[in-house]
DOTORBA-236207 format. One record per residue (C-alpha): x, y, z. Coordinates in steps of 0.2 Angstrom, whole numbers, plus 5000, padded with zeros to 4 digits. Layout:
XYZ...
END
This chain:
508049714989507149554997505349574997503949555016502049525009500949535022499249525023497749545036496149415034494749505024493449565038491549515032490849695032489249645039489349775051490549905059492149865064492549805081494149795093494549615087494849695068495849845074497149715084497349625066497649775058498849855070499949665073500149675053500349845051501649805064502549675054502349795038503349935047504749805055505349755041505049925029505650025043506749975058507349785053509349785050508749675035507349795028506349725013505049805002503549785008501749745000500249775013498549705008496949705017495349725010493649675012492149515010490849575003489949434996488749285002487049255010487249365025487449525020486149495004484949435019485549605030485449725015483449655012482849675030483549845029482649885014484349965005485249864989486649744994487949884984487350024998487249915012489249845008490050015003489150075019490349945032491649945020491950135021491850115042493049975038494150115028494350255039494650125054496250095044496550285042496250305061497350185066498650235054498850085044500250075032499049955020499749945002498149904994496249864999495349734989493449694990492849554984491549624973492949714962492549644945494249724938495449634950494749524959493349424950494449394934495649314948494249194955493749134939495449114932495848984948494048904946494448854930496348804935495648674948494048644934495448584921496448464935494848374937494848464956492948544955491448414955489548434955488448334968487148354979487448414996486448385011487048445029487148605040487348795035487848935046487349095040488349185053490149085050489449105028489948895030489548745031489748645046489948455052488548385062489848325075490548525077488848555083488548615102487148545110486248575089487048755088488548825080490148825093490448995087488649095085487948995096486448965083485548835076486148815059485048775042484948605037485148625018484948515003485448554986486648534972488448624971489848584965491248534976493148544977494048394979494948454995495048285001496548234988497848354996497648315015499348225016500248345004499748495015500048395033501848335026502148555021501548605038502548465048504048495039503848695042503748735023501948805031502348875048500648885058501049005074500848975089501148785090499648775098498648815082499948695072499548545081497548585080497548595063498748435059497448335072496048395060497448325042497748165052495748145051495648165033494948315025493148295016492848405000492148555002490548634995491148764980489648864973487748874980486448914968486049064960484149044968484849044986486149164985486049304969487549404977488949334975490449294958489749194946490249024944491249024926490148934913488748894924487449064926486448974937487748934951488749074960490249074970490548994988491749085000493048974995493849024980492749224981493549264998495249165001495749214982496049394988497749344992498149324974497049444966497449594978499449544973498949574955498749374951497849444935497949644935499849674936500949514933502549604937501949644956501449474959502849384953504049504962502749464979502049294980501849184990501449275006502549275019501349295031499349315034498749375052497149285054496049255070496049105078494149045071494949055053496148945055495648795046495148895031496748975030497748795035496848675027495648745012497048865006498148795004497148634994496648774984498248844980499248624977497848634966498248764956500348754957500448904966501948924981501148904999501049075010502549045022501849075037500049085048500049195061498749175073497949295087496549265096495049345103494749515113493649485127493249605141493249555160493449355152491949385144491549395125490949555119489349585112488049695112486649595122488149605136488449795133490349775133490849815116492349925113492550035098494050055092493650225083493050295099494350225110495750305095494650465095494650495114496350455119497450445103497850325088499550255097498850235114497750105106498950045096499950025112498849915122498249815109500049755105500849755124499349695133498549575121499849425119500149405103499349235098498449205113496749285120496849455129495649555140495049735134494249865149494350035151495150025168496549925161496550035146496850195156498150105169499250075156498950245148499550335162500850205169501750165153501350335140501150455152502350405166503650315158504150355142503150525142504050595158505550535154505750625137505150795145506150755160507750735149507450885137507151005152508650965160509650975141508851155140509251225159511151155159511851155141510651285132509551135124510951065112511650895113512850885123514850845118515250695127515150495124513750355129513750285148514150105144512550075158511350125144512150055129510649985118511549835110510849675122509149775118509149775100509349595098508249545110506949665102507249625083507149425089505549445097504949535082505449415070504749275080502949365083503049415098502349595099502249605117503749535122504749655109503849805117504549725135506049755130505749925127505049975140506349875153507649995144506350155148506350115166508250075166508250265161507150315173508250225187509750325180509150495180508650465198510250375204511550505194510550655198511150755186510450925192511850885208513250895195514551015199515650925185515050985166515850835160514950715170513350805167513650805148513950615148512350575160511350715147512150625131511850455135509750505140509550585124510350435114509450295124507850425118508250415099508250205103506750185110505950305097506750185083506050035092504350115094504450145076503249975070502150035087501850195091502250275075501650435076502550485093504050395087504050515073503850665086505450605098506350595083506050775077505950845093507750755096508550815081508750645073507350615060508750565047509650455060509250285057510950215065510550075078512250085085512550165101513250355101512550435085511550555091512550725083512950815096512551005096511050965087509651045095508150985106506251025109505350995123503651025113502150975124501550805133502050665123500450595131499550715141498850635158497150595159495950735167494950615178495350485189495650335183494650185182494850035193
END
């Protein structure tokens, strides 16, 4: 069987886990379930995510808070954990970085891999530090003498660390990305990144010292340097695959197929990465998918604002897949998208509630009232026949386009909805003609659950149960066994109690 590896970006668990982090996890999970699940191709499937725990900003945190760095990381990282359970994430594996099993035998194997190619250097270093962003930054990225992203004035450091010679694969890695052997999507983050090869790549700081920054790997041979977040955080790819702890899962896995990142990773991820990985001769991940940012009312959320979501108390209060839902169908898939309540709860009751909710208990009523709650024994209304759907859905989904692939469904829920209304079937004098309009709701139902699979999976699995076809898998139109029984069961999504917000 051909294999999918799939991988989130490893969040910095500095703190708890915010909306931006749940729609990274949900969009690869998504991917994970595709291909495992529901793609006519399926592929066996390896799921990693993890967490970054080194670095200065968390040592600095844990200090202020007066608890050890271990307390103050196990602490997010567990928030971080059952944010994966909530959401029902289909992860593999979780790797932190500060697992000296797996993971720091992995970063100090690829240290000395670049050390031996003559890739890792000392020198002094003088320049800007951002605490926030754990990296170095370029006087000319600087807004008005504060980092673009934190909107901070960064340290001015001078030390000596050792450096990777990044600078020596700028045209190998701009030649892979223009050639689509490294696919950077959407095309917009493609031609950032190969304005910023074109420009030449400098080398990059590797280690800082042991004084500055006591938490962190340890740089091999060298007790009073540790590592930078180069080679600690980006090797989790390798390490979480089993680069060192299980050589038969790695090799049957790597390279990536894709990492889901956020868009202010992107040069890491496109650039450093990849140098890392030339260095080492290691196969490039095949593809960078790239989101963007959660903002609420076209604001950035933070705290100071008071517009922060939770995504475990947004799960908690209206359900895991109602989350899911809006994240992936709302928030385009590689661009920026906005996040309110009021939008939250629109789509809740117009989409969940309305659409696909009523339609199902619509449909199994009527199954239950005019042919004892059996499927009836009849064949598909050409009108509702799933095919056009499927290919449209599965190319979305292949392409990365979450949204659009939950479009399709959806256009094919309200295509149902305008059928039961038109054919009325509660008029039907004609058994035959009732069975076909009955038979034909019913299958379109076992299709969208199918589709909803990668999405909503936990009310898929319920439509598929309720429908009598857990163990139906076919896409092909008319497999629904008739005489097979149907349940009604309660509110696929119950509507809300309150009015919703505007």
């Amino acid at each position: 069987m051909k294999k999918f590896y799939v991988t989130t970006s490893i969040p910095y668990v500095n703190a708890k886990p915010h909306i931006g982090h749940a729609l990274e996890f949900v969009q690869a999970d998504a991917l994970a379930r595709y291909w495992r699940e529901v793609a006519s191709d399926t592929r066996e499937v390896f799921f990693l995510t993890g967490s970054d725990e080194n670095g200065s900003k968390n040592y600095k945190t844990a200090k202020e808070e007066g608890v050890t760095t271990e307390a103050f990381v196990a602490r997010h990282r567990a928030a971080f954990q059952e944010l994966l359970l909530l959401l029902n994430i289909t992860n593999s594996d979780f790797i932190s970085t500060t697992d000296r099993i797996r993971h720091w035998p992995t970063t100090q194997k690829i240290w000395r891999l670049l050390a031996e190619k003559g890739s890792i250097y000392k020198a002094n270093y003088t320049g800007y530090y951002c605490v926030g962003c754990e990296a170095y930054i370029l006087e000319k990225e600087l807004v008005e003498g504060k980092c673009p992203i934190h909107r901070k004035a960064p340290e001015h450091l001078q030390e000596e660390n050792y450096f990777f010679r990044l600078s020596n694969y700028t045209q190998d890695i701009l030649q892979r990305i223009e050639q689509g052997e490294l696919r950077i999507i959407p095309e917009s983050r493609k031609k950032e990144i190969v304005n910023v090869l074109k420009e030449g790549l400098q080398d990059v700081s590797f280690s800082r010292p042991k004084d500055k920054l006591p938490w962190g790997v340890p740089v091999p041979d060298d007790p009073d340097h540790v590592m930078y977040v180069w080679c600690d955080a980006l090797t989790n790819y390798l390490s979480g695959a089993g680069y060192t702890a299980d050589k038969q899962r790695f090799l049957k896995f790597w390279p990536a197929d894709v990492h889901v990142i956020g868009k202010d990773i992107v040069r890491f991820h496109a650039a450093i990465w990849p140098g890392m990985l030339l260095a080492a001769e290691l196969q490039l991940p095949k593809t960078i998918l790239v989101h963007g940012f959660v903002h609420t009312k076209g604001e950035k959320m933070s705290k100071s604002l008071g517009n922060v979501v939770d995504p475990k108390e947004m799960a908690e209060k209206y359900g895991t897949d109602a989350l899911r839902y809006y994240l992936l169908r709302e928030i385009p898939t590689t661009g920026d998208g906005d996040f309110t309540i009021g939008q939250f709860e629109r789509r809740y009751e117009a989409d969940l509630a309305n659409d696909l909710g009523n339609l199902f208990s619509r449909v199994v009523a009527m199954t239950e009232r005019y042919v004892d709650g059996t499927v009836p024994h009849a064949q598909g209304d050409p009108k509702l026949d799933t095919r056009k759907s499927w290919v449209a859905y599965h190319q979305h989904i292949q392409e990365f386009s979450f949204d659009k692939a939950l479009e399709v469904v959806w256009a094919h829920i309200s295509l149902c909805n305008r059928y039961v209304d038109e054919q009325k079937p509660w008029e039907k004098g004609n058994a035959e003609q009732r069975g076909v309009i009955l038979f034909s709701l019913l299958e379109s139902l076992r299709h969208h659950a199918l589709m909803l699979r990668p999405f909503l999976p936990t009310t898929s699995a319920m439509m598929l149960e309720r429908l009598g076809a857990s163990n139906i898998t076919s896409q092909d139109w008319g497999k629904l066994p008739q005489g097979t029984n149907v349940t009604k069961g309660a509110a696929l999504f119950p509507r809300l109690s309150h009015q919703v917000h505007l």
